[in-house]
SEZA-128562 format. One line per 2 residues: number of its first residue (from 1); their letters; for each residue x, y, z of N, C-alpha, C. Coordinates in steps of 0.02 Angstrom, whole numbers. Layout:
<sites>
NUM) a) X:Y:Z:X:Y:Z:X:Y:Z; ...
</sites>
This chain:
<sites>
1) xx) -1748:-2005:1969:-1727:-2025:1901:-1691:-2092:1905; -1719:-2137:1860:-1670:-2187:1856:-1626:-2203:1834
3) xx) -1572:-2269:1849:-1495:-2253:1821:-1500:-2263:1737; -1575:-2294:1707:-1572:-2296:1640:-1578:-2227:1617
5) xx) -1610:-2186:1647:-1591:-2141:1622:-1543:-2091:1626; -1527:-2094:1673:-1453:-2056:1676:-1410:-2100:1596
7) xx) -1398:-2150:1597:-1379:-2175:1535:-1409:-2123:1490; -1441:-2128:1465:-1479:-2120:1407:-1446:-2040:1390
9) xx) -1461:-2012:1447:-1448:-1928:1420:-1371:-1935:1414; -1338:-1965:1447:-1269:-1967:1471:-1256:-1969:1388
11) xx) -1288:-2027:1334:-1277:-2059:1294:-1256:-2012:1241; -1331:-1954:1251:-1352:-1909:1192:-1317:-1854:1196
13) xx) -1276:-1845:1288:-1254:-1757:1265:-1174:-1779:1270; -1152:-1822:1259:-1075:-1860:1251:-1059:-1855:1187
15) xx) -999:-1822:1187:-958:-1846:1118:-936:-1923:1102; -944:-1936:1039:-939:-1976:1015:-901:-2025:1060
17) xx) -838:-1984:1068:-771:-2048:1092:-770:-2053:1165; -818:-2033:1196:-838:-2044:1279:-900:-2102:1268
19) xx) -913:-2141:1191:-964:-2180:1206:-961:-2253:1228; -879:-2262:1212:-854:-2328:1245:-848:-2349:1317
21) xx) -849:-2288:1345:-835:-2285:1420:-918:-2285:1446; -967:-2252:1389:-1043:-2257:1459:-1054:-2321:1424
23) xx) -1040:-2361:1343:-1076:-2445:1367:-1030:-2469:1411; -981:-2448:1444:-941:-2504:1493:-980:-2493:1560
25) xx) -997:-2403:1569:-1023:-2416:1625:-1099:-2446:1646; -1136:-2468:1543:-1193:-2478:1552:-1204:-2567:1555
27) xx) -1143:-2599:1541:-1141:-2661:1562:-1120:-2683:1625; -1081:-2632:1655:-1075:-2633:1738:-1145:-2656:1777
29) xx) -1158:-2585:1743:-1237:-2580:1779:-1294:-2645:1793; -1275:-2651:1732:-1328:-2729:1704:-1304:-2799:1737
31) xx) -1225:-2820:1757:-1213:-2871:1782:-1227:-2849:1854; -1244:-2797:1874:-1259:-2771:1957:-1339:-2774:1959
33) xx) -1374:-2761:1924:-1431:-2793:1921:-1483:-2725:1926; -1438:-2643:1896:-1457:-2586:1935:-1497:-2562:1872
35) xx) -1490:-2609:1799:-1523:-2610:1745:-1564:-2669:1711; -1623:-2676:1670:-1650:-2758:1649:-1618:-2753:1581
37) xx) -1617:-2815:1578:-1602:-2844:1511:-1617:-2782:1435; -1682:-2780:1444:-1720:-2743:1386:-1686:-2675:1390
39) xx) -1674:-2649:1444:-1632:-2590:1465:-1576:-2589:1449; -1537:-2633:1454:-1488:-2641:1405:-1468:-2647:1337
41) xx) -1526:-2702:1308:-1516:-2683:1227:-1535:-2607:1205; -1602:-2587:1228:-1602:-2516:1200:-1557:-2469:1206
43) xx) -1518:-2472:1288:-1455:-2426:1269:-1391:-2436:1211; -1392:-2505:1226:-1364:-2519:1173:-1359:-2495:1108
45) xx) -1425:-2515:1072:-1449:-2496:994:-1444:-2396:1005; -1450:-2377:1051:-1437:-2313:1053:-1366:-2279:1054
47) xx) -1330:-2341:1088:-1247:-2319:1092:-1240:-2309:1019; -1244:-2363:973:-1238:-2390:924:-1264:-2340:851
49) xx) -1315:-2326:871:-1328:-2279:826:-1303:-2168:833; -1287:-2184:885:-1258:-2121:912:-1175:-2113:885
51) xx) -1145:-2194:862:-1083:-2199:833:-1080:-2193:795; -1131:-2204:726:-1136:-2212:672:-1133:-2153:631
53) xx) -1170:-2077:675:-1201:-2019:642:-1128:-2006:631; -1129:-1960:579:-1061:-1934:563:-1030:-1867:592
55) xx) -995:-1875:615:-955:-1803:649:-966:-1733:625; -982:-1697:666:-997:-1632:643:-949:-1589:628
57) xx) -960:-1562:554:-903:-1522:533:-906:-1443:546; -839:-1427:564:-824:-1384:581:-855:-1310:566
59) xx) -879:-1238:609:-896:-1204:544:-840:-1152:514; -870:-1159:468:-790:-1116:416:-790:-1045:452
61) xx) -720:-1056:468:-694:-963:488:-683:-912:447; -717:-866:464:-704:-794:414:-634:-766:420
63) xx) -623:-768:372:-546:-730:369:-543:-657:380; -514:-658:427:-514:-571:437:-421:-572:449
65) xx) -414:-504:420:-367:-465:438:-303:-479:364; -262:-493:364:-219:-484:296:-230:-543:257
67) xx) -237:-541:214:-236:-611:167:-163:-661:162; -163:-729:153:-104:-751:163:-43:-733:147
69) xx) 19:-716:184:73:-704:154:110:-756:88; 131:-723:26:174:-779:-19:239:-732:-15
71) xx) 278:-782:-38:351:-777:-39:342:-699:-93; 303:-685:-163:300:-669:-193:300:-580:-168
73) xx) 226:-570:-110:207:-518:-81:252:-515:-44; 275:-525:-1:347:-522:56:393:-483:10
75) xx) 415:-524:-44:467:-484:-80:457:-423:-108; 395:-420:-122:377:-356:-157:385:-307:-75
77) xx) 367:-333:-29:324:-278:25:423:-263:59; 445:-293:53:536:-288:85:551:-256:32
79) xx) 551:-246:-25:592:-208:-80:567:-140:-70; 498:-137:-66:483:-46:-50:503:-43:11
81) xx) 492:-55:57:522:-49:124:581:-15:135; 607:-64:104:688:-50:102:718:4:35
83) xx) 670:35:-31:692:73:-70:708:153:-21; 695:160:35:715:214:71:660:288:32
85) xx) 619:271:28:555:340:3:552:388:30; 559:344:120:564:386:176:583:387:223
87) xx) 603:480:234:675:493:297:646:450:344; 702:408:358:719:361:426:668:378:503
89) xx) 685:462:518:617:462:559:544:448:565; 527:466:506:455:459:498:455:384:484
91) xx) 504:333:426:471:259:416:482:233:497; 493:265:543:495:244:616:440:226:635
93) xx) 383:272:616:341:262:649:283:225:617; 326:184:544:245:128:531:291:83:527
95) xx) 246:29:503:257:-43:532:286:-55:435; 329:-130:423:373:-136:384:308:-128:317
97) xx) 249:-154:342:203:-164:277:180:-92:263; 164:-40:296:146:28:292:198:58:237
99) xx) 271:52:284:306:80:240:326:69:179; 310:10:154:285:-4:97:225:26:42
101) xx) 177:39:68:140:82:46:154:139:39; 174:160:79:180:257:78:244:252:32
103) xx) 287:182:8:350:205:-33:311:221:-100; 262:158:-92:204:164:-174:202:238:-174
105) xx) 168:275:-136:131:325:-149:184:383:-171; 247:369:-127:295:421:-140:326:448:-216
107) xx) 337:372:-213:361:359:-306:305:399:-361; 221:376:-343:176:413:-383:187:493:-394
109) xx) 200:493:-344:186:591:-330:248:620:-349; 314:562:-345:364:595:-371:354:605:-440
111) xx) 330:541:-490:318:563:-551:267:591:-561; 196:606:-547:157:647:-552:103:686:-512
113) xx) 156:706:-457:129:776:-414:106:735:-364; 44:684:-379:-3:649:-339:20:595:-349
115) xx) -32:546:-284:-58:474:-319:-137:482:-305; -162:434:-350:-221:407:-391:-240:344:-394
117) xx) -193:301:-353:-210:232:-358:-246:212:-312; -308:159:-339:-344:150:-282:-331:121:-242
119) xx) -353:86:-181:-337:46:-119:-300:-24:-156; -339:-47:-179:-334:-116:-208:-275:-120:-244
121) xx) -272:-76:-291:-207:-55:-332:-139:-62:-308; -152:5:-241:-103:25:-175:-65:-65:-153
123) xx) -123:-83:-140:-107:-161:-91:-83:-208:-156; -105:-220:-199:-70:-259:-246:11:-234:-270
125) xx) 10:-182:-262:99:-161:-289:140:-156:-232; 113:-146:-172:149:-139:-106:145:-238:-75
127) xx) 128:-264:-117:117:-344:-74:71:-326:-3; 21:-294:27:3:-283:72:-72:-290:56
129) xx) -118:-301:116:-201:-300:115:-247:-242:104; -299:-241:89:-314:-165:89:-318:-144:133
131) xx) -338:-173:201:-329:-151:275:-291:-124:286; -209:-114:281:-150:-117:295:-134:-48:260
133) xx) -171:-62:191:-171:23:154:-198:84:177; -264:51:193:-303:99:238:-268:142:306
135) xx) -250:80:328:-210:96:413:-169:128:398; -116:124:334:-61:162:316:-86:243:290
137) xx) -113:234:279:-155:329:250:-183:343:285; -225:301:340:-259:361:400:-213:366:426
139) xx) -142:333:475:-117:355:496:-67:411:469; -52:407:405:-9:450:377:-38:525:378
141) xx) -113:512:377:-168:576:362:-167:612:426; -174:579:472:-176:601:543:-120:634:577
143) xx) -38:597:537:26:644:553:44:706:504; -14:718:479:-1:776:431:56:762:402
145) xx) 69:698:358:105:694:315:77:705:242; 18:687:242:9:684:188:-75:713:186
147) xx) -104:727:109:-173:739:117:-217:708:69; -272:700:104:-310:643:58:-384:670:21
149) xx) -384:684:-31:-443:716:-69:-494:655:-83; -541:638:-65:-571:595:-55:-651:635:-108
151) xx) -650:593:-180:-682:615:-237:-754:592:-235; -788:611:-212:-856:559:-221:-904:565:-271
153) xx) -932:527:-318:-965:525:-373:-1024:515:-354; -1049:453:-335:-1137:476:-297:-1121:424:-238
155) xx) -1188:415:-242:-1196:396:-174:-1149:333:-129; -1122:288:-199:-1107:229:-175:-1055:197:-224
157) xx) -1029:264:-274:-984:269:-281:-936:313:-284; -871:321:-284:-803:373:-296:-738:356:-301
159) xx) -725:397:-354:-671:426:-398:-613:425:-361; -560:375:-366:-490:371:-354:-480:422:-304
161) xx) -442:423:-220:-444:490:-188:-377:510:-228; -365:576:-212:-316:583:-220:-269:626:-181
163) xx) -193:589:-170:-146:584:-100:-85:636:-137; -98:679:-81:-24:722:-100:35:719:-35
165) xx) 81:731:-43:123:754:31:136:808:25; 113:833:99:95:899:137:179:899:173
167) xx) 218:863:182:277:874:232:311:888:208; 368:931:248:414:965:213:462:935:211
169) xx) 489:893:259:529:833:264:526:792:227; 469:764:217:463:699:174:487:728:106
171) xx) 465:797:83:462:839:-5:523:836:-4; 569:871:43:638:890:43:676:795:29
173) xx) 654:759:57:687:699:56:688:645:-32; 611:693:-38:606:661:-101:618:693:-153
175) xx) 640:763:-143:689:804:-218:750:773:-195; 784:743:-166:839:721:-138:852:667:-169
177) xx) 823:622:-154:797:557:-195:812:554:-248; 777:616:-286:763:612:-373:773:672:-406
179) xx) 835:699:-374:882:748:-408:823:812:-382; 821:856:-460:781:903:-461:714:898:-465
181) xx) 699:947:-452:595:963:-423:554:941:-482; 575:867:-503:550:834:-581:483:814:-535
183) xx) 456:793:-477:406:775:-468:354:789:-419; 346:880:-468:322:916:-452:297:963:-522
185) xx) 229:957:-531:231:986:-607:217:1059:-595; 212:1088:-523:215:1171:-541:289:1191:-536
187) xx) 335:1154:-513:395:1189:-516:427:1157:-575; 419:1097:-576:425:1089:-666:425:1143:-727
189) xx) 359:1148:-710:342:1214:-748:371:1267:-733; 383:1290:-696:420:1347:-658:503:1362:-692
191) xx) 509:1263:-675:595:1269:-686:590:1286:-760; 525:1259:-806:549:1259:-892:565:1339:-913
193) xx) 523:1362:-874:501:1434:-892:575:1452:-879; 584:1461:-833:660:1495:-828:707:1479:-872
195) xx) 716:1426:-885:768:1380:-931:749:1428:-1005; 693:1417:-1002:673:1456:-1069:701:1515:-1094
197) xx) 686:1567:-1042:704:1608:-1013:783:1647:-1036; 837:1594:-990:899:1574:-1008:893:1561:-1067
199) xx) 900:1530:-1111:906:1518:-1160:899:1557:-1223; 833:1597:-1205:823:1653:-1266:894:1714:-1246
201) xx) 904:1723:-1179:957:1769:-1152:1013:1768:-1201; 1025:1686:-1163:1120:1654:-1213:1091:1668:-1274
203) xx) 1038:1649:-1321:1055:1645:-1400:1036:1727:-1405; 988:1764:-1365:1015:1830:-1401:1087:1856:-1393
205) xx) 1127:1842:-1358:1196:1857:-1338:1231:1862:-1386; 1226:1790:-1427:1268:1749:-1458:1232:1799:-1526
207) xx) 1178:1810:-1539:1169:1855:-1613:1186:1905:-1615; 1198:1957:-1561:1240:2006:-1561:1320:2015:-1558
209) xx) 1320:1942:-1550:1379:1943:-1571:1421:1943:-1608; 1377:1870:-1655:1379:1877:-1703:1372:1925:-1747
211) xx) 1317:1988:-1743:1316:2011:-1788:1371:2084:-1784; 1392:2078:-1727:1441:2125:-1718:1523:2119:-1737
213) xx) 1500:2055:-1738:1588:2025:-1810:1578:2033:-1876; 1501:2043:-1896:1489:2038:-1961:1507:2103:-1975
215) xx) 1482:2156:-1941:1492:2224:-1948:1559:2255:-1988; 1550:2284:-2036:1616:2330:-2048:1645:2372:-1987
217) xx) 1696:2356:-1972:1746:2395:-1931:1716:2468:-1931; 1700:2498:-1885:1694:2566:-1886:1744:2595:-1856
219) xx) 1775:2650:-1883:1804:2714:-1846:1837:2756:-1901; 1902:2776:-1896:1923:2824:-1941:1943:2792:-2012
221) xx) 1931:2817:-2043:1962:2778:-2121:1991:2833:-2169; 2058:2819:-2193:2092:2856:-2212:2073:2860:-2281
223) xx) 2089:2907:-2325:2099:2919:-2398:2130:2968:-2415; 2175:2949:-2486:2201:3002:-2493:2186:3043:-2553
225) xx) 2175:3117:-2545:2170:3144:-2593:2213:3186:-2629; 2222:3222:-2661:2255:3255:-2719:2310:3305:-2669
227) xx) 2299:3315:-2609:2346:3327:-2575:2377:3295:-2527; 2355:3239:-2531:2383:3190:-2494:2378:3185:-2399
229) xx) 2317:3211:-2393:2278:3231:-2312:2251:3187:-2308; 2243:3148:-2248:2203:3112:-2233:2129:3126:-2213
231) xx) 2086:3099:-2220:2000:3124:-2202:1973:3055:-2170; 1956:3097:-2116:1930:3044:-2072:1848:3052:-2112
233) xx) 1831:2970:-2115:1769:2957:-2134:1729:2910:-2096; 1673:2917:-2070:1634:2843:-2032:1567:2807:-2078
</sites>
């Protein structure tokens, strides 16, 4: 092979900014006499046009994994974090953005039994990705904290799952939370019934009582008659 061509390829598989250094070494060449003239301009016009092409742009990277953090999501994802949803042991074992989610979910179920919100939903109110949602409910699913009814409509689509908590810890933590068993609609129900219950008790109480002041006094009642004896009457 000759040294023009060693040039030549040298020329074509070189980045751009290594092309100053092969015309230096291709005018070396040429005052040594190890290249001709004509050999030189063509490398030349080849240096030259090899400078000209425009830089190859980069190819665009797929974004994988959480979408950018804003000041906005941070704050949201630290405020559930930190609303305390859940006993200290268990938020041990997810990560600050999880426990964010599972506070979402807690709050749902406190006000109505379940949650129902979808992934997307989940990750928009928790400041977190849907990835992150996901990771947070399989893992939650897997510590038998919680259970996931997973609704399917046909083939390629389904119906909101829907997430209850199965733990007794976490339930106990969250009637704790939020007073009485308000977020829970069978003991809700449970509690009305009784209350009810009570209530018809006290007001029948109170009508017998009433009506037992209304009552004429019963017992002996005197009168007198023409001999002046008393007669007991009821």
């Amino acid at each position: 092979m000759s040294f023009c061509e060693e040039i030549r390829r040298a020329v074509m598989a070189s980045p751009r900014m290594k092309l100053p250094e092969i015309r230096s070494a291709m005018y070396k060449a040429f005052a040594a006499g190890q290249i001709t003239e004509a050999e030189a301009e063509t490398l030349d016009g080849l240096i030259n046009t090899r400078a000209a092409l425009p830089a190859p742009k980069k190819p665009t990277q797929r974004r994988v994994g959480s979408r950018p953090r804003s000041s906005a999501s941070m704050e949201r994802r630290r405020s559930w974090a930190a609303a305390g949803r859940l006993p200290p042991a268990l938020a041990a074992r997810f990560t600050l953005a999880e426990q964010a989610v599972l506070a979402v979910v807690a709050v749902e179920v406190s006000k109505r039994g379940a949650s129902t919100l979808t992934v997307a939903h989940l990750a928009a109110l928790a400041g977190t990705s849907e990835s992150t949602v996901r990771n947070a409910l399989r893992e939650a699913e897997a510590l038998g904290l919680i259970s996931i009814e997973r609704r399917r409509r046909t083939a390629w689509v389904n119906f909101p799952n829907v997430i209850r908590v199965l733990s007794k810890e976490w339930n106990s933590w969250l009637r704790f939370r939020t007073g009485a068993n308000s977020y829970s609609p069978r003991l809700q129900e449970s509690k009305s019934s009784s209350a009810q219950k009570c209530e018809n008790i006290v007001s029948g109480s109170l009508f017998q009582q009433r009506h037992h002041q209304e009552e004429p006094e019963k017992g002996f009642r005197h009168s007198r008659d023409g001999s002046g004896k008393g007669k007991a009457r009821f």
